[in-house]
DRENDO-1510 file (C-alpha; in Angstrom, 1 decimal, always signed):
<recs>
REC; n; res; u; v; w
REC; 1; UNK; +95.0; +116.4; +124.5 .
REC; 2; UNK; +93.8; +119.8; +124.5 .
REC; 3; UNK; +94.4; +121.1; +121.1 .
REC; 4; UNK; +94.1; +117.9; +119.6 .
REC; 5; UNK; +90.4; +118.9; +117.6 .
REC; 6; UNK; +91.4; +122.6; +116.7 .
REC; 7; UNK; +94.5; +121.1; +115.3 .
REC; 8; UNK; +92.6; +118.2; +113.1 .
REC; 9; UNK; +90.0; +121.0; +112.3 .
REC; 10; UNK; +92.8; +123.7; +111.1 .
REC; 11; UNK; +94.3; +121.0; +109.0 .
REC; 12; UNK; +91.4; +119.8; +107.3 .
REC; 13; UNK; +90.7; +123.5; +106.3 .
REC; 14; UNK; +93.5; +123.7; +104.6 .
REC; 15; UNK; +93.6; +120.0; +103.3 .
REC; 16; UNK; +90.1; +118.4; +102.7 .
REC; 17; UNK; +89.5; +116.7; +99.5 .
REC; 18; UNK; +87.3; +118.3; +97.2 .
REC; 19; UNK; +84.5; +115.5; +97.0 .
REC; 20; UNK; +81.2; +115.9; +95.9 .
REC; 21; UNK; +78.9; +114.7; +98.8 .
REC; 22; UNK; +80.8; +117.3; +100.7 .
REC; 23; UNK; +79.0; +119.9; +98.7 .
REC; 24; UNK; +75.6; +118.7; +100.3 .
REC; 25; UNK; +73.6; +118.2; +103.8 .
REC; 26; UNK; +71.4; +115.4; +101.9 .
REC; 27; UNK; +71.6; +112.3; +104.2 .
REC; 28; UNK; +70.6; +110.2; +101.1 .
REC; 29; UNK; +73.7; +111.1; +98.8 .
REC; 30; UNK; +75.7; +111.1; +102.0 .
REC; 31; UNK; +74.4; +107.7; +102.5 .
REC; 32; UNK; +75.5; +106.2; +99.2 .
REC; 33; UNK; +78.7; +107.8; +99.7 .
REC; 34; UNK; +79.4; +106.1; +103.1 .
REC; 35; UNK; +78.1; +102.7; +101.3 .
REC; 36; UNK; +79.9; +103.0; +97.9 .
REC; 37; UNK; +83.0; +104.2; +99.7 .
REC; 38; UNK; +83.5; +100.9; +101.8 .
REC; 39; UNK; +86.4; +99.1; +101.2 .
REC; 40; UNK; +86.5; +101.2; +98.4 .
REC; 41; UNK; +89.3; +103.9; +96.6 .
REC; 42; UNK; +88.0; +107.1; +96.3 .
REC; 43; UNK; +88.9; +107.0; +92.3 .
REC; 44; UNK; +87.0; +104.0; +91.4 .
REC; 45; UNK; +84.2; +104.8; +93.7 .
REC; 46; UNK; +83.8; +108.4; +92.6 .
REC; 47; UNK; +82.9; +106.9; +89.6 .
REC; 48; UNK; +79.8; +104.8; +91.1 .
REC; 49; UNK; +78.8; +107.4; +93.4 .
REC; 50; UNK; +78.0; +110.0; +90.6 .
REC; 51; UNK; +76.2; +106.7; +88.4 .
REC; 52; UNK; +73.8; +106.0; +91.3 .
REC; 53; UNK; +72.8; +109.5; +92.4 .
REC; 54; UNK; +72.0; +110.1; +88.2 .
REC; 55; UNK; +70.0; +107.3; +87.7 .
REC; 56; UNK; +68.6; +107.0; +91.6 .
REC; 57; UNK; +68.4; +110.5; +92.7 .
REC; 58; UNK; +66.4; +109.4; +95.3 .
REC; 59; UNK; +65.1; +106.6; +98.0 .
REC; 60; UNK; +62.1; +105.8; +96.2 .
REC; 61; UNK; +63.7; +105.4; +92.7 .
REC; 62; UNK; +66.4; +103.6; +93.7 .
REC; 63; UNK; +63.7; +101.6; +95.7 .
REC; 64; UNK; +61.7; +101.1; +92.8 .
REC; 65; UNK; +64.1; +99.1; +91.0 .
REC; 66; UNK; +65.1; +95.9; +90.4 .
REC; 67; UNK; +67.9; +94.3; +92.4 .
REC; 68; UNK; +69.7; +93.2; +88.7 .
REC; 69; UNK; +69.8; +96.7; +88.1 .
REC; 70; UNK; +70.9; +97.6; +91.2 .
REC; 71; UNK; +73.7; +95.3; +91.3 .
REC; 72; UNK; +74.7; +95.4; +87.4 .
REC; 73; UNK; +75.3; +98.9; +88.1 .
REC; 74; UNK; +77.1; +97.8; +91.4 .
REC; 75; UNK; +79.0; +95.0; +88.9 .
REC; 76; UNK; +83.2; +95.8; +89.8 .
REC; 77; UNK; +82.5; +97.2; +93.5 .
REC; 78; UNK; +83.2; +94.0; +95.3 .
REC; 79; UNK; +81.4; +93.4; +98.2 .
REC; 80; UNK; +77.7; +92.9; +96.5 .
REC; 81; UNK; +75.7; +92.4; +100.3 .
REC; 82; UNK; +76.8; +96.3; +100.0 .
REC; 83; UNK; +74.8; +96.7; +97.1 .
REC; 84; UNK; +71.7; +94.5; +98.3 .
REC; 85; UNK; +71.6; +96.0; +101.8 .
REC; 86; UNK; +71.4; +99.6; +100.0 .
REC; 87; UNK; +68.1; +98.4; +97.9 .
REC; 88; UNK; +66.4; +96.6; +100.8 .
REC; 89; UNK; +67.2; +99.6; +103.1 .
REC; 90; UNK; +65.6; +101.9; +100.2 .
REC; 91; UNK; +62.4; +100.2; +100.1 .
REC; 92; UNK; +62.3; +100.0; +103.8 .
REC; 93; UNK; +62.4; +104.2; +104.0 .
REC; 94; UNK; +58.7; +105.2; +102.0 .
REC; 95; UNK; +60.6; +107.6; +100.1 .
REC; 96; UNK; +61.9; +109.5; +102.8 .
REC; 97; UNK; +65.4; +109.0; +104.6 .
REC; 98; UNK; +65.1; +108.5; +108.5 .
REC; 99; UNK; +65.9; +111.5; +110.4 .
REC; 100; UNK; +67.1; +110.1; +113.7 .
REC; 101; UNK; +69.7; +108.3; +114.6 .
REC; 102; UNK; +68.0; +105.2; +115.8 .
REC; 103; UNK; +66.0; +105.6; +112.3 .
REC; 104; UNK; +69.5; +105.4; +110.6 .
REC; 105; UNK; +70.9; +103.2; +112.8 .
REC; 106; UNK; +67.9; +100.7; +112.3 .
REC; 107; UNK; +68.9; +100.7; +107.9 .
REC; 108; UNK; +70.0; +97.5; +106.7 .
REC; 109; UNK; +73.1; +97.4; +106.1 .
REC; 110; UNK; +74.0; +100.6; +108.3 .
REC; 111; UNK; +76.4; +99.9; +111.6 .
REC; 112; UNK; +77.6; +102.2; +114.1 .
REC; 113; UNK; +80.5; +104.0; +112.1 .
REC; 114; UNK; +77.7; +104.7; +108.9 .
REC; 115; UNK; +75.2; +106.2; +111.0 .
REC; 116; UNK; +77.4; +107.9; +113.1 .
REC; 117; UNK; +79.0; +109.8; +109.4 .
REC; 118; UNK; +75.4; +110.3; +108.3 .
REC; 119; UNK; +74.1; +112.0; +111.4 .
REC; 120; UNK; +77.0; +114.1; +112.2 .
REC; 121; UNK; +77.6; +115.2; +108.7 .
REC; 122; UNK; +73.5; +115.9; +107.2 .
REC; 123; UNK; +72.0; +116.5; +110.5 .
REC; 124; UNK; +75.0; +117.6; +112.8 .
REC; 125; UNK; +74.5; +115.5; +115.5 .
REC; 126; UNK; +77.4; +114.7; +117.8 .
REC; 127; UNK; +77.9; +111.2; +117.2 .
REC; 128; UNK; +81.7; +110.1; +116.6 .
REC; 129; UNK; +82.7; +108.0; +113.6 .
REC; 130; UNK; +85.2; +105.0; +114.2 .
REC; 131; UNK; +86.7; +103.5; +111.4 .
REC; 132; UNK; +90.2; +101.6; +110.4 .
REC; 133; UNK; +91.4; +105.2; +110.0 .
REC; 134; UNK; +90.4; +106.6; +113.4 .
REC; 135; UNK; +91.6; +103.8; +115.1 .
REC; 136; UNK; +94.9; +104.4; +113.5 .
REC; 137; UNK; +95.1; +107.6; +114.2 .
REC; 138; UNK; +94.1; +107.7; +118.1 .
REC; 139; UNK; +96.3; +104.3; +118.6 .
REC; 140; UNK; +99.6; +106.4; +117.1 .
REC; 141; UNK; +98.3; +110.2; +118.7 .
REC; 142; UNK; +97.8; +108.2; +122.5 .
REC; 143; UNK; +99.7; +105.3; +122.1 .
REC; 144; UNK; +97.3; +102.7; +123.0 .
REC; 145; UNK; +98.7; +99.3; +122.5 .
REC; 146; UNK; +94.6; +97.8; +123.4 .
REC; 147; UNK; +93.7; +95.4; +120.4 .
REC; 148; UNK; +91.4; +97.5; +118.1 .
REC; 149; UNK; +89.3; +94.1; +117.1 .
REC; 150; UNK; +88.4; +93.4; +120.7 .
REC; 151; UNK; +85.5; +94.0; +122.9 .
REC; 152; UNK; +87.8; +96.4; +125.4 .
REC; 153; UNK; +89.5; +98.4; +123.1 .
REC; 154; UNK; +86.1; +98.6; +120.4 .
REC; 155; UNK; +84.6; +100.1; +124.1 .
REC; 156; UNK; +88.0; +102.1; +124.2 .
REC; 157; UNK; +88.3; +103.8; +121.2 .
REC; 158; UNK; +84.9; +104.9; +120.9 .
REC; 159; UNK; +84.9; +106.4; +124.5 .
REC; 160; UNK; +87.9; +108.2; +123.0 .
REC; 161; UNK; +86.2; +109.5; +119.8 .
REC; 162; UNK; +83.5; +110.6; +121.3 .
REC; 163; UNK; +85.2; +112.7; +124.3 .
REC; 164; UNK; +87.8; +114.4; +121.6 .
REC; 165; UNK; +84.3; +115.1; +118.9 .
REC; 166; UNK; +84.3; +118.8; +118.5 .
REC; 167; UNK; +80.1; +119.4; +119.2 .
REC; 168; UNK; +80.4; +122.4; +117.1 .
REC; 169; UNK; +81.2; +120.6; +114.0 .
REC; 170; UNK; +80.7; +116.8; +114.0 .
REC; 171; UNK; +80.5; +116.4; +110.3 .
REC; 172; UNK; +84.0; +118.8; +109.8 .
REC; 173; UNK; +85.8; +117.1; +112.5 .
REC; 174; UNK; +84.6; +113.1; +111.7 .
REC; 175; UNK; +85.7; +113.7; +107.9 .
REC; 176; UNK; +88.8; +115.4; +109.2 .
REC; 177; UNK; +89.9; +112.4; +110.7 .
REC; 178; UNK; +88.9; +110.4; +108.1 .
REC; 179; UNK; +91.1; +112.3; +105.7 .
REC; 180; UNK; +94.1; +112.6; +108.1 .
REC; 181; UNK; +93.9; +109.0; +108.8 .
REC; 182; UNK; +93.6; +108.4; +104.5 .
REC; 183; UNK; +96.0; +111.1; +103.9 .
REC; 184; UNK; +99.2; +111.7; +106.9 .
REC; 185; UNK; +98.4; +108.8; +109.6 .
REC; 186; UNK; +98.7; +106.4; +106.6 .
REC; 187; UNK; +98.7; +102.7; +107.7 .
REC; 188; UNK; +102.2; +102.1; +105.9 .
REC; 189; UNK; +105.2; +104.8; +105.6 .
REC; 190; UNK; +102.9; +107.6; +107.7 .
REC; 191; UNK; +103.7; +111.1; +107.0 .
REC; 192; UNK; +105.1; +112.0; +110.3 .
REC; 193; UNK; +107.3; +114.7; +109.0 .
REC; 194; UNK; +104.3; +117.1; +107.9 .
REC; 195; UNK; +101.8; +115.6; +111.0 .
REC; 196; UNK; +100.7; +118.6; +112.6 .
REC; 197; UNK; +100.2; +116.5; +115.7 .
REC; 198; UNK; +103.9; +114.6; +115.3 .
REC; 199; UNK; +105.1; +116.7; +118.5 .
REC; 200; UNK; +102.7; +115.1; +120.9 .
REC; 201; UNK; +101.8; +112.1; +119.1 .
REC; 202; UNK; +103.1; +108.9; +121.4 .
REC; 203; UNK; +104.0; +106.6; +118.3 .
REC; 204; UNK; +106.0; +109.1; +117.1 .
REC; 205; UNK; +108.3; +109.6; +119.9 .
REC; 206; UNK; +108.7; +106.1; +120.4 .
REC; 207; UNK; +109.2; +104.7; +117.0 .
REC; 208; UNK; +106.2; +102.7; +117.4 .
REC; 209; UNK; +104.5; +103.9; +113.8 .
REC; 210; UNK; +104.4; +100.3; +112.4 .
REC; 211; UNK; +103.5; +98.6; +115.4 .
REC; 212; UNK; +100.3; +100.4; +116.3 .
REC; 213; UNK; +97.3; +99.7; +115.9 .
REC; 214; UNK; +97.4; +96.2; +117.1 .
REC; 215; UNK; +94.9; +93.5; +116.3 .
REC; 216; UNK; +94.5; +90.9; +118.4 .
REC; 217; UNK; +93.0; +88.1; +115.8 .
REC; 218; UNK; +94.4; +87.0; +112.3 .
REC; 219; UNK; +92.2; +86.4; +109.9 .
REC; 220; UNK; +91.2; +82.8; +108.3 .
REC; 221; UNK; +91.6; +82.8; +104.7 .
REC; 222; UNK; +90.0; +79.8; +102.6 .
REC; 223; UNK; +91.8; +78.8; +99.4 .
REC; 224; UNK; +88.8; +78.0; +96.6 .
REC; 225; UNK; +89.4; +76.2; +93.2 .
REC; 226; UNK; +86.4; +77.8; +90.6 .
REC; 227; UNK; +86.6; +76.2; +87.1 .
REC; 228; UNK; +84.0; +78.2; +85.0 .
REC; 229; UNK; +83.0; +76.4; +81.2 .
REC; 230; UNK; +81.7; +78.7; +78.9 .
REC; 231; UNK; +78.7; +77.0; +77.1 .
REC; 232; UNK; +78.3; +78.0; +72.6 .
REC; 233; UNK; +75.5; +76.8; +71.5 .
REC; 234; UNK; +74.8; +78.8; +68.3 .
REC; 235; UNK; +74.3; +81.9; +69.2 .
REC; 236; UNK; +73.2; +81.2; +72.5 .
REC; 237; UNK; +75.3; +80.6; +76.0 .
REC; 238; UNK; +74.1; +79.0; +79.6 .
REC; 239; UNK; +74.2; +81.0; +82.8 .
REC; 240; UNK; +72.8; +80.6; +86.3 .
REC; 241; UNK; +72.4; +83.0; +89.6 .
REC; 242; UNK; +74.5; +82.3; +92.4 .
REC; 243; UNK; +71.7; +81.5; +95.8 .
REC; 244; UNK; +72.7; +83.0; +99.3 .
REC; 245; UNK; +75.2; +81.8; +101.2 .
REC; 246; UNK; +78.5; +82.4; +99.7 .
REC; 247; UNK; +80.2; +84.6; +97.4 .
REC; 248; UNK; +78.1; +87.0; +95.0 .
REC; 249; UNK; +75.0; +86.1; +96.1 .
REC; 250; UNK; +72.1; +86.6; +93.2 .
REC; 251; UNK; +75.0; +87.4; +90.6 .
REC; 252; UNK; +75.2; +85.5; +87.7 .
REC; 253; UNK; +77.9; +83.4; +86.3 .
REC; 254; UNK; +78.9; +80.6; +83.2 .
REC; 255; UNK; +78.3; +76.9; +84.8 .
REC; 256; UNK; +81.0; +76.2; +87.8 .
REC; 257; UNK; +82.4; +73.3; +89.1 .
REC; 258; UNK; +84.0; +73.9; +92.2 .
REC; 259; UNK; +86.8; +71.5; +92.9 .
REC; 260; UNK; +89.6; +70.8; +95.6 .
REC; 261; UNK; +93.0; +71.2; +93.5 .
REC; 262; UNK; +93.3; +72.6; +89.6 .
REC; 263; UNK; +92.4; +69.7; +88.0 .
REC; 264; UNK; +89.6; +69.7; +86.1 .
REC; 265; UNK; +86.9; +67.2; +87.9 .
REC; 266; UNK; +85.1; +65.2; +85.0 .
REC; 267; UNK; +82.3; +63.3; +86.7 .
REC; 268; UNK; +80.4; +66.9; +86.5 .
REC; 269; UNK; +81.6; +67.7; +82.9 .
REC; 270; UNK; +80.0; +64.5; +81.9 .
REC; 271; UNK; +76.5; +65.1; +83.6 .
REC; 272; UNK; +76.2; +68.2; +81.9 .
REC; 273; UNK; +78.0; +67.7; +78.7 .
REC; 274; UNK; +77.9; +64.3; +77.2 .
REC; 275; UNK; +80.8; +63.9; +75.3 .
REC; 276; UNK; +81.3; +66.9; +74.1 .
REC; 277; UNK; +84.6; +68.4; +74.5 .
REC; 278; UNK; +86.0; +71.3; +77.5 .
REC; 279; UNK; +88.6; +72.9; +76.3 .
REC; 280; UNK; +90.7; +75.2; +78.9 .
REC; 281; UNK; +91.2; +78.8; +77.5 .
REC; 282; UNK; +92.9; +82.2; +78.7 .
REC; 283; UNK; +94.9; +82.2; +81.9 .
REC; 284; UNK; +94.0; +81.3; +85.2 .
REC; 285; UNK; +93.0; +84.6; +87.5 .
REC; 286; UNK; +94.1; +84.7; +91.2 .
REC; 287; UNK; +90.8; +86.5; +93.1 .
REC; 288; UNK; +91.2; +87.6; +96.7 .
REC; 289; UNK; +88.5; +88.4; +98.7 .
REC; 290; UNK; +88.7; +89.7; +102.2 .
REC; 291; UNK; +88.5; +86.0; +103.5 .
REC; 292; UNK; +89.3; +83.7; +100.8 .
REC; 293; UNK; +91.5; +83.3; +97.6 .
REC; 294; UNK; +90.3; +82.1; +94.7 .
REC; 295; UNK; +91.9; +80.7; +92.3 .
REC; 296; UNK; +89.4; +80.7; +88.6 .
REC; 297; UNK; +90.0; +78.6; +85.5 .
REC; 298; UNK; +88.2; +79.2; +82.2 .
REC; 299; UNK; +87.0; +76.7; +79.6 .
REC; 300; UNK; +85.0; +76.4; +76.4 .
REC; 301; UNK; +82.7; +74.1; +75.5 .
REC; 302; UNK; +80.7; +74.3; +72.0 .
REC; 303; UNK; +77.6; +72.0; +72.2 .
REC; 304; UNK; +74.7; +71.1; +69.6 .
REC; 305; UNK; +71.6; +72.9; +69.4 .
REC; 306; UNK; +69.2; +70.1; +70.5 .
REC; 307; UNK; +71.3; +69.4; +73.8 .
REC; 308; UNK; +69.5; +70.4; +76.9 .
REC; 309; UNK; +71.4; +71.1; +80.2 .
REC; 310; UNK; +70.0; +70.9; +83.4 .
REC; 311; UNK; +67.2; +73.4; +85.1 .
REC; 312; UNK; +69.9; +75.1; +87.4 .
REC; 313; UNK; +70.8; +77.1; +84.0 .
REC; 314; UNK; +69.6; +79.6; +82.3 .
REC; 315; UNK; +69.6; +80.2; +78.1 .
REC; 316; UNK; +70.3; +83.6; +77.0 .
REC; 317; UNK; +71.6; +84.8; +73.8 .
REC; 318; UNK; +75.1; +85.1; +73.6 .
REC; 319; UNK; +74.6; +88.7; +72.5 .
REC; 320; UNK; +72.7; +89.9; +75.6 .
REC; 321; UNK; +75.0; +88.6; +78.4 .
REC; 322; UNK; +76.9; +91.7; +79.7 .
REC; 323; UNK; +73.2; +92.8; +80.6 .
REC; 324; UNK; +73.0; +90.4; +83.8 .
REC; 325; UNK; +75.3; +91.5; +86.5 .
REC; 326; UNK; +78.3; +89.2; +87.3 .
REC; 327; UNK; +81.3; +89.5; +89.9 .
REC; 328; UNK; +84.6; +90.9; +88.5 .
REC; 329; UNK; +86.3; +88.0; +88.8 .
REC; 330; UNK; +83.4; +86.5; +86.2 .
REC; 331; UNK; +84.2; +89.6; +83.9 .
REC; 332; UNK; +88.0; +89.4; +84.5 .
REC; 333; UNK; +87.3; +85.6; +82.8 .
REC; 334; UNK; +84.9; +86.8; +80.1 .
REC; 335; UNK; +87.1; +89.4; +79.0 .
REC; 336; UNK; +89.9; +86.4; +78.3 .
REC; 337; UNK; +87.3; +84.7; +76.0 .
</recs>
């Protein structure tokens, strides 16, 4: 399709969102906004974006600090390996952000589609991004039916992108499509009426909207049974740091008992407890994550000041706990209490 990037271009003219990494050719703060936007609404991540770049305005000082910092100020993003590839990618620059594409490419953390944004937008470079939105869009526009989650239509799509790029302006016309795809190419109810590109777009015509993109695979999703205990023990409480692994790695959390169903098992409340009694509190919380659901109780336990618990946990006073980072299904609990 011919006019199919002056069209995308002339649109986004007239309907970009005023954002504030697009006021900038710094690949760092472009960077953190590719990171932070991840699986992430432009409202709550706005928010983030303008934290980090305040207190790290740059590679080295947000290498210089600690991963708790990092991901306390990360705490309600979801997705925390987001947060820890972000620190272990700062450290790994010497201060300076890589300036090739392999160099970005080679960032933890940083897959085709991020280094693709990065290059085209800070540095210009005709690389073409391909996201859930561009898929979207060029599945509808050409009416591919080629699952975008296999190896044929990954090779497909990206062929695509890259032969429609405009080499003029790869940072305009990759956040053009980004913002069509967030904006008119929407993946329910699409605005087809106002689509500039509704009169040669294939979905269109053949009422295939809902269909298209197809994925080929359905996801597994794992259903989890957390039961958290909050520990009182004067004015002190019990925490511990989730290991690698699983969920919210290196986050911290009130003792868990992981269990099959959502009963209560006591052999564990024993160990830890004695005889002292867990009492259930606030309402169960429903958590989904991209490949499980989780579904959290919270108890209450008060215990005397001479019991010790075992060397997993941690003793902190009560009054300094919202300084360690936790997930925000942990916060979601907390609040309750």
């Amino acid at each position: 399709m011919k006019n199919f990037s002056p069209t995308l271009l002339a649109w986004y003219a007239q309907n970009k969102r005023d954002l504030p990494w697009r006021h900038t050719k710094d690949p760092y703060k472009i960077w953190l906004c590719e990171v932070i936007m991840q699986q992430t609404r432009i409202a709550q991540g706005l928010e983030y974006y303008n934290r980090f770049v305040d207190i790290f305005p740059s590679p080295r000082a947000l290498a210089n600090a600690s991963e708790d910092k990092v991901l306390k100020l990360w705490q309600g993003l979801g997705y925390y390996s987001r947060a820890r590839n972000l620190h272990a990618a700062a450290k790994s620059m010497n201060g300076v952000f890589p300036t090739t594409y392999e160099g970005v490419r080679a960032l933890k953390g940083v897959g085709d589609y991020t280094a693709a944004a990065i290059c085209s937008i800070a540095y210009d470079m005709p690389y073409a991004v391909v996201d859930g939105n561009v898929y979207r869009v060029l599945s509808r526009v050409f009416g591919i039916s080629t699952p975008i989650d296999s190896t044929e239509g990954k090779k497909q799509f990206t062929a695509l992108a890259q032969q429609l790029l405009n080499n003029k302006k790869p940072g305009d016309f990759n956040q053009a499509m980004m913002d069509f795809g967030a904006l008119v190419c929407t993946p329910q109810i699409p605005q087809c009426e106002e689509c500039p590109l509704a009169k040669k777009c294939e979905a269109y015509r053949r009422g295939l909207q809902e269909k298209l993109p197809v994925k080929a695979q359905k996801t597994k999703i794992t259903t989890r049974y957390f039961h958290y205990i909050y520990v009182e023990q004067g004015k002190f409480t019990w925490i511990h740091q989730r290991g690698a692994g699983d969920v919210w790695q290196h986050l911290y959390e009130v003792p868990l008992v992981e269990s099959k169903s959502e009963k209560l098992p006591p052999t564990t409340l024993k160990k830890w407890f004695g005889s002292a009694k867990v009492v259930a509190v606030g309402k169960p919380v429903k958590h989904v994550l991209s490949h499980q659901i989780i579904h959290a109780y919270i108890y209450k336990v008060k215990l005397p000041v001479t019991h010790k618990m075992p060397v997993q946990f941690q003793k902190v006073p009560t009054k300094e706990l919202s300084k360690y980072a936790v997930s925000r299904l942990m916060q979601k609990l907390l609040e309750q209490l």
